[in-house]
C-alpha positions in Angstrom: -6.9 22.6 -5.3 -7.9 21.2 -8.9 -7.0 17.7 -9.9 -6.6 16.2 -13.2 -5.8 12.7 -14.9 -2.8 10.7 -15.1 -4.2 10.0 -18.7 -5.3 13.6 -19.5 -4.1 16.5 -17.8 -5.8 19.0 -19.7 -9.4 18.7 -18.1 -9.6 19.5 -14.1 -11.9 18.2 -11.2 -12.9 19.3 -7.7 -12.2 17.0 -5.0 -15.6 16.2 -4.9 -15.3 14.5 -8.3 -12.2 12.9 -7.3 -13.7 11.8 -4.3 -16.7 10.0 -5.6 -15.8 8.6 -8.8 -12.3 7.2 -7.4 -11.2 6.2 -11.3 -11.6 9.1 -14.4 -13.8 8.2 -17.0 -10.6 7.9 -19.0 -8.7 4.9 -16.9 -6.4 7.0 -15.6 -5.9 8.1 -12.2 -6.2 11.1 -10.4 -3.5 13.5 -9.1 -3.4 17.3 -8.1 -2.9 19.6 -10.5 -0.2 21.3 -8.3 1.1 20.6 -4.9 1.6 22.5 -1.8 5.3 22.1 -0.7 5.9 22.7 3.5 9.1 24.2 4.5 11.0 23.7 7.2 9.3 26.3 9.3 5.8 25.1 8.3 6.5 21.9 9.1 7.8 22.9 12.5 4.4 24.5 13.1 3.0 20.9 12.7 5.4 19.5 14.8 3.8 19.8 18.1 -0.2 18.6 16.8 -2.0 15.2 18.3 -2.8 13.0 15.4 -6.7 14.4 14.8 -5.7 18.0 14.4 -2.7 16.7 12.0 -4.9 14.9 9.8 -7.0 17.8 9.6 -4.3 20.2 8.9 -2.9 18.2 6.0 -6.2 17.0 4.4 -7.5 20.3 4.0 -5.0 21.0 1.7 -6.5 18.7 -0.3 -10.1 19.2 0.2 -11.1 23.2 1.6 -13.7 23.3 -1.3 -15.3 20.6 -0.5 -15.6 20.5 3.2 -15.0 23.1 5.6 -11.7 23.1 8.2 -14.1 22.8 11.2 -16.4 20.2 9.9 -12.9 18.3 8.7 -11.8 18.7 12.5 -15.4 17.2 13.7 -15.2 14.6 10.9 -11.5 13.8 11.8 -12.3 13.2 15.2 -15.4 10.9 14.7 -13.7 9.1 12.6 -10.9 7.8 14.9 -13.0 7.6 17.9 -13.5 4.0 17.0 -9.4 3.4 17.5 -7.9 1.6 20.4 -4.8 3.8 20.2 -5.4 7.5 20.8 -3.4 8.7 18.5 -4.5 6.0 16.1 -1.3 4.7 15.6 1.6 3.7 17.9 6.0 3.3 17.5 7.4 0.6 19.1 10.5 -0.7 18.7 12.3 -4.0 17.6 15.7 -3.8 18.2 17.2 -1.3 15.9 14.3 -0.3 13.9 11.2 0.9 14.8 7.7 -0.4 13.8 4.6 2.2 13.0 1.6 0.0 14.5 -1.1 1.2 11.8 -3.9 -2.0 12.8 -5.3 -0.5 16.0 -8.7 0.2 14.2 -11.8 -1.7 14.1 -10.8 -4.2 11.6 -7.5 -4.5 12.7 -5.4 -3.3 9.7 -3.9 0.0 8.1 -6.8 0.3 5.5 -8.9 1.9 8.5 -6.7 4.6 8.7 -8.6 6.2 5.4 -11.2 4.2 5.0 -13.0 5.0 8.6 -12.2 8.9 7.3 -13.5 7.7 3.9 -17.1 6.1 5.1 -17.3 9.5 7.3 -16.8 12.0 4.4 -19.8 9.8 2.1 -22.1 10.2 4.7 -21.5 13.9 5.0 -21.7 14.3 1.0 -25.2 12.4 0.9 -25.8 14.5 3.9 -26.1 17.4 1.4 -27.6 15.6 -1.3 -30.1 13.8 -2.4 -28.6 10.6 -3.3 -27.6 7.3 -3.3 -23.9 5.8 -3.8 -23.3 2.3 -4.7 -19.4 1.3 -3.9 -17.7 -1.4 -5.7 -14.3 -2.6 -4.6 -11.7 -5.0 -4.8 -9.9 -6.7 -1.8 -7.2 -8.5 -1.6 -7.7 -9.4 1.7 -8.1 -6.1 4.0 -9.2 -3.3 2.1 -12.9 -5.0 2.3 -13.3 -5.7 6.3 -12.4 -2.1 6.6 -14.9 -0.3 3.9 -17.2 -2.4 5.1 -17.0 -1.4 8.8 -17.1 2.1 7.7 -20.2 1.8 5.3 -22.6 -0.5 7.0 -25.9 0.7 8.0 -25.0 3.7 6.6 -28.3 5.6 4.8 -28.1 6.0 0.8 -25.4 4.0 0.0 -24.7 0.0 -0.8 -21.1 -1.8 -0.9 -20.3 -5.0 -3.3 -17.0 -6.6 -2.1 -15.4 -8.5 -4.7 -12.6 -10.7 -3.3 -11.0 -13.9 -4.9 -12.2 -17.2 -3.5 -10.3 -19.1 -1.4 -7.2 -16.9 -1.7 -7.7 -14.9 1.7 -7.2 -15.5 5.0 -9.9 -17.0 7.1 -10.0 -14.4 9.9 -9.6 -11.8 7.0 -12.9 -13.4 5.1 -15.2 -13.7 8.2 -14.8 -10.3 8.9 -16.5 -9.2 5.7 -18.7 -12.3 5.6 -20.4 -11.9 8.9 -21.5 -8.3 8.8 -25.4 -8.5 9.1 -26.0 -5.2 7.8 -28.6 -5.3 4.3 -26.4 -2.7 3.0 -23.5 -4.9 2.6 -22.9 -7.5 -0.4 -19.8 -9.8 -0.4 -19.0 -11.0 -3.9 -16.4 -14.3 -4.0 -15.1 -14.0 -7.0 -13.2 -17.7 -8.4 -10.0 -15.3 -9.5 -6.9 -14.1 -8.3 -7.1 -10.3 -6.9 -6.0 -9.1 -10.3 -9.2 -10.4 -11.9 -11.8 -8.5 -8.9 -9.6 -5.4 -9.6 -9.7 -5.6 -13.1 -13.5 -6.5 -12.5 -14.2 -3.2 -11.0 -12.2 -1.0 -13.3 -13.9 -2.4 -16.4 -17.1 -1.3 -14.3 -16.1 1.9 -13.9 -14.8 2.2 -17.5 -18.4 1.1 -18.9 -19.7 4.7 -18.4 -23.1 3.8 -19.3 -23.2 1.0 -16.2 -21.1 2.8 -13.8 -23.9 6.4 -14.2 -26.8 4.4 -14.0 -25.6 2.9 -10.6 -24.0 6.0 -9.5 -20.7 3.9 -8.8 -17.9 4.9 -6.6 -14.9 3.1 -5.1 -12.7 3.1 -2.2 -9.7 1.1 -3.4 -6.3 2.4 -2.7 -6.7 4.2 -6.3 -9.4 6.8 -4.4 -7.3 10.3 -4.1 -9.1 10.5 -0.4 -7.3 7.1 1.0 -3.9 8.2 0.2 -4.0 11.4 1.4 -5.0 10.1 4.4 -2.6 7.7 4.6 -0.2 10.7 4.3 -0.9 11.8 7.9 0.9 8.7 9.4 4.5 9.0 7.4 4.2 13.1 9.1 3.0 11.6 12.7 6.1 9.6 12.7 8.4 12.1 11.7 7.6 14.6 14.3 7.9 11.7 16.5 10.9 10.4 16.2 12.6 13.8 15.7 15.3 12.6 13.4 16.7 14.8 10.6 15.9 12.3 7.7 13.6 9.5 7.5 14.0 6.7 5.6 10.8 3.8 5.3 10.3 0.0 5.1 6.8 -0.5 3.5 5.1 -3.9 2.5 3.9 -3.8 -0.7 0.8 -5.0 -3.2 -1.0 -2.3 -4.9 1.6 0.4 -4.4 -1.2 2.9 -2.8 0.5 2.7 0.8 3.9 3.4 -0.2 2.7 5.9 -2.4 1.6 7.9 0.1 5.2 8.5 1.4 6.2 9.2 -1.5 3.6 12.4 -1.9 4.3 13.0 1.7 8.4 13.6 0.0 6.9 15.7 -2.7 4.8 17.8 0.1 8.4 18.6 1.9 8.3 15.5 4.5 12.3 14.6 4.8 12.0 11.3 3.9 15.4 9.8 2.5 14.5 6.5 1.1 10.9 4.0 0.7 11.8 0.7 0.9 9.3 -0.8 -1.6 8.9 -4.7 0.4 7.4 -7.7 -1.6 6.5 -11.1 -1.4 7.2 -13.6 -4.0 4.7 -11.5 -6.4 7.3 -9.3 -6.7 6.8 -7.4 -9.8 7.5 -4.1 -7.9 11.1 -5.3 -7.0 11.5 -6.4 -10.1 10.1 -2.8 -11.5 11.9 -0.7 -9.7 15.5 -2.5 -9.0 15.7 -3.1 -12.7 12.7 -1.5 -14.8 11.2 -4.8 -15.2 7.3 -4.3 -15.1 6.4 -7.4 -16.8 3.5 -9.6 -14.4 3.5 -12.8 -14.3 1.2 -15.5 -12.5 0.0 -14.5 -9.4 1.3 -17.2 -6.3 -0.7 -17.5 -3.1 1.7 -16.5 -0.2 1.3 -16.5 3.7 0.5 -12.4 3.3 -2.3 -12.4 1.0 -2.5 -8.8 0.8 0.3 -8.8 -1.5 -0.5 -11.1 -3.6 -0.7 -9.0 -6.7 0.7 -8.5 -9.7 -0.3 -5.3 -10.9 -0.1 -2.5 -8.8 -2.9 0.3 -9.7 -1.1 3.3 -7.9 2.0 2.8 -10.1 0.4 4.6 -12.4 0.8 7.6 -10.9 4.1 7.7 -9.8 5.1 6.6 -14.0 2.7 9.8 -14.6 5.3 11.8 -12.2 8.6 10.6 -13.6 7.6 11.5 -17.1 7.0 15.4 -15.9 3.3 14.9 -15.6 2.9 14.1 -19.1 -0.6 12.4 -19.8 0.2 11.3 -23.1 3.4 9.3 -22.3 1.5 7.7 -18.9 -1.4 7.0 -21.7 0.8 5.4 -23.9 3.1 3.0 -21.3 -0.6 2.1 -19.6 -1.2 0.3 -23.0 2.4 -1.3 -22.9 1.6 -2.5 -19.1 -2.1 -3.5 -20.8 -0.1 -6.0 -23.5 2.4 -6.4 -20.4 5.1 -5.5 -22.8 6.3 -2.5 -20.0 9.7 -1.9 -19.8 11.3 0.7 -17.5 13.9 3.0 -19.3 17.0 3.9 -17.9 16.5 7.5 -17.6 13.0 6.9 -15.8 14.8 4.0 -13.4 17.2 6.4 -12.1 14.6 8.8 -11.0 12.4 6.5 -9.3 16.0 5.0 -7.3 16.7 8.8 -6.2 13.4 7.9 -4.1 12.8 3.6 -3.5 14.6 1.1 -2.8 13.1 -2.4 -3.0 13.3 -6.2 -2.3 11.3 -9.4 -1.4 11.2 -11.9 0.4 10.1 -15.6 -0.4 7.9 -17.9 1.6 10.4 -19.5 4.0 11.8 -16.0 4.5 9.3 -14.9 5.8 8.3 -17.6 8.5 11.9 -17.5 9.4 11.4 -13.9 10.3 8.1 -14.2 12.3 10.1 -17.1 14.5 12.9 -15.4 15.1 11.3 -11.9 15.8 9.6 -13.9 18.4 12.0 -16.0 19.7 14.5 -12.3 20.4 12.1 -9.6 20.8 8.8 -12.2 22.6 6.5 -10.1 19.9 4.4 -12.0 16.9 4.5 -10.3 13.0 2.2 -10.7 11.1 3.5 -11.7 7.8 3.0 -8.4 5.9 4.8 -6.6 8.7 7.5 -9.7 8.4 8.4 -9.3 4.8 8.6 -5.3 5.8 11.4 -5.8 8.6 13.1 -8.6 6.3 13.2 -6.1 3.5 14.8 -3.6 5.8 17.6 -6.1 7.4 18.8 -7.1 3.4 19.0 -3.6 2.5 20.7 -2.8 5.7 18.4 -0.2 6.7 18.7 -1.2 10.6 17.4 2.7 11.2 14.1 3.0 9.4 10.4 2.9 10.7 8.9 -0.7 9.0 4.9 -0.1 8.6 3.1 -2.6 10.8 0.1 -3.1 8.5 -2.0 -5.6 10.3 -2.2 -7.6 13.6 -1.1 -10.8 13.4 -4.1 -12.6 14.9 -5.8 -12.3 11.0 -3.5 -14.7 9.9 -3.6 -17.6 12.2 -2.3 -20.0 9.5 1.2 -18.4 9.2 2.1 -17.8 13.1 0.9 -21.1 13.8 3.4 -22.6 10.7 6.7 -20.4 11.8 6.1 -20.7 15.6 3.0 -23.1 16.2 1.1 -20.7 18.1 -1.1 -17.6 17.0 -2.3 -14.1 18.7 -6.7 -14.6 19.3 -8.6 -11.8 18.3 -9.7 -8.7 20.6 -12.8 -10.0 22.4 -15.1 -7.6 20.6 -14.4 -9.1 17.6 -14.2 -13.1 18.7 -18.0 -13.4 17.4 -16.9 -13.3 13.8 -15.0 -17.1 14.2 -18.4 -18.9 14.9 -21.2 -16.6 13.1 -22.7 -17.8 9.8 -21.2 -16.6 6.2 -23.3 -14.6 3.6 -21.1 -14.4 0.3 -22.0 -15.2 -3.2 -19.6 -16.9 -5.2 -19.5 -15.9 -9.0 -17.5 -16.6 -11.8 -14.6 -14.2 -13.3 -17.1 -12.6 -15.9 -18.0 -9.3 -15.5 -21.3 -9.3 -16.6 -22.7 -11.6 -14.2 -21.0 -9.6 -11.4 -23.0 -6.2 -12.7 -26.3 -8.5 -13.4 -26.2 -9.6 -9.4 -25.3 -6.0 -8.4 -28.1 -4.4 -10.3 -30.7 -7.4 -8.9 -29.2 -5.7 -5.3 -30.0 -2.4 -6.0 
């Protein structure tokens, strides 16, 4: 499979460049240069696989040049060893609808899904050559507990964490603060998440800084997490065994919810993605009525969403304007002067496939106490604003995406219902060991000045 650029489809890339750079040299954003559709008897073939063998099926439609099917398998495996569930993820119900439990990984939220598969795959590239990777990401709360945990102590490589200060949760930042590991750098930036992420892609888009470090990234922008994020939408399908499919997702930088939306493209019957915000809810606004204009970011109970705009949107605007690079160019430097408005035409495509709506602060509490108080079960407040999107839009049938367990975000359980959920034993340490961050202005070049003194 070749891959191009959301910003110039012209030049094409092997999964191994997609892999390790993350972002083109150009800003834009990778996609395949054509996709393998299942039918109906193909996707009854998969039907019957455990989770490793389904994640190895689909991936290696993505990647066969780059690793082989059996290594995948043995990669597959070893990554999801670490996983308390063993098929990684679990359904349970909630009254009518049904929640996919994605946080039973080692850092207790979806983002291990890929990025456990992710850290894997980098240590079998440096494997086979001589090497070494630094990785620079953004977090708006998850993303870095899980690339850490599946980079540490790993040979050749370095990660630099940038996440903004005081604007996580507690649990969230001790996770990535507490890691002993010499390989691992936490940067606290004094920002919103919009200012780490634009931080990093201004890195990556200073070719001359990101080469001499040998940068990569593992952001939700990184071709391998979404694929791999795929695998779950499939897993619940075959599950459920229902003829259509429809999803609740909570939202922030759209790379989640994007991958149902390849998972569609790739033949999975999904009917509709329920795009679920918080009060940042520029993605409701986007896509219920083409307004993609950001505004100040608000810190919320569900962190993780607090962003205003959402990398992976890129790709699906490159998709509803018939893969053309020079249109996606051109509206990138509209959402650049934040002058991006939707048209008609393009708003009616992207309603054939989402749906979307938010839910403000007091919502969601509301939803956390009374989910508890009916079904004796605590949300976290991603997972929250996911089933309160679902109940406005009357969706009472869909499958909400659980993103992470509620015991990372003490502060909200203990407003909406006074108590909270403690963390698994084996991770209890991280509440009493000592913090190593830096804290750093938003400036970009003293971020790559205390990453090259690392190096």
């Amino acid at each position: 499979m070749k891959y191009v650029s959301t910003r110039n489809n012209l030049k094409e890339y092997s999964f191994k460049d997609v892999f390790i750079k993350g972002l083109a040299d150009d800003g834009g954003l990778y996609v395949p240069k054509s996709l393998k559709k299942y039918g109906t008897q193909e996707l009854s073939k998969l039907k019957n696989l455990n989770y490793n063998e389904l994640s190895t099926e689909i991936i290696n439609q993505f990647s066969s040049e780059f690793i082989t099917k059996n290594e995948l398998s043995s990669l597959v495996s070893k990554s999801y060893s670490t996983f308390r569930e063993k098929e990684v993820v679990k359904i349970t119900e909630v009254g009518e609808l049904k929640l996919l439990e994605l946080f039973h990984g080692p850092t207790l939220a979806f983002k291990d899904v890929a990025m456990q598969f992710i850290g894997n795959l980098y240590e079998y590239y440096l494997s086979k050559n001589d090497k070494k990777i630094n990785i620079v990401v953004a977090t708006s709360g998850d993303t870095g507990a899980a690339a850490i945990n599946a980079i540490k102590g790993k040979s050749n490589l370095n990660i630099f964490v940038l996440h903004p200060n005081n604007r996580i949760s507690s649990v969230q930042r001790k996770l990535m603060t507490t890691i002993e590991e010499k390989n691992v750098f936490n940067i606290a930036i004094n920002g919103n998440f919009d200012d780490c992420q634009n931080i990093v892609k201004s890195m990556f888009s200073d070719l001359e800084f990101s080469k001499s470090i040998n940068m990569s990234g593992v952001n939700s922008i990184n071709w391998a997490r979404i694929v791999a994020q795929t695998v779950y939408y499939f897993y619940s399908f075959f599950k459920l065994d229902q003829e259509k499919i429809s999803f609740s997702v909570p939202t922030g930088n759209f790379g989640d919810v994007f991958a149902g939306y390849l998972s569609k493209k790739m033949g999975l019957p999904i009917d509709k993605l329920l795009v679920a915000t918080n009060e940042n809810d520029i993605l409701h606004r986007a896509i219920s009525r083409g307004d993609y204009i950001s505004k100040e970011v608000k810190e919320t109970s569900s962190p993780s969403m607090d962003i205003q705009l959402a990398s992976n949107f890129e790709r699906l605007i490159y998709y509803i304007n018939n893969s053309n690079s020079e249109k996606t160019s051109e509206i990138m430097r509209k959402v650049k002067q934040n002058s991006y408005q939707i048209e008609k035409k393009n708003l009616d495509i992207i309603q054939k496939d989402f749906l979307s709506e938010s839910c403000n602060e007091q919502e969601t509490l509301n939803i956390i106490k009374k989910n508890y108080e009916k079904n004796n079960m605590i949300l976290d407040p991603h997972t929250a604003v996911g089933v309160g999107v679902a109940k406005k839009l009357s969706f009472n049938d869909c499958v909400v995406l659980s993103t992470a367990h509620p015991c990372k975000f003490p502060d909200a359980t203990k407003n909406a219902i006074n108590k909270h959920e403690e963390l698994p034993k084996e991770l209890a340490h991280v509440l009493h060991k000592e913090e190593n961050f830096q804290i750093l202005r938003n400036d970009i070049e003293e971020v790559k000045k205390f990453v090259k003194s690392k190096i």
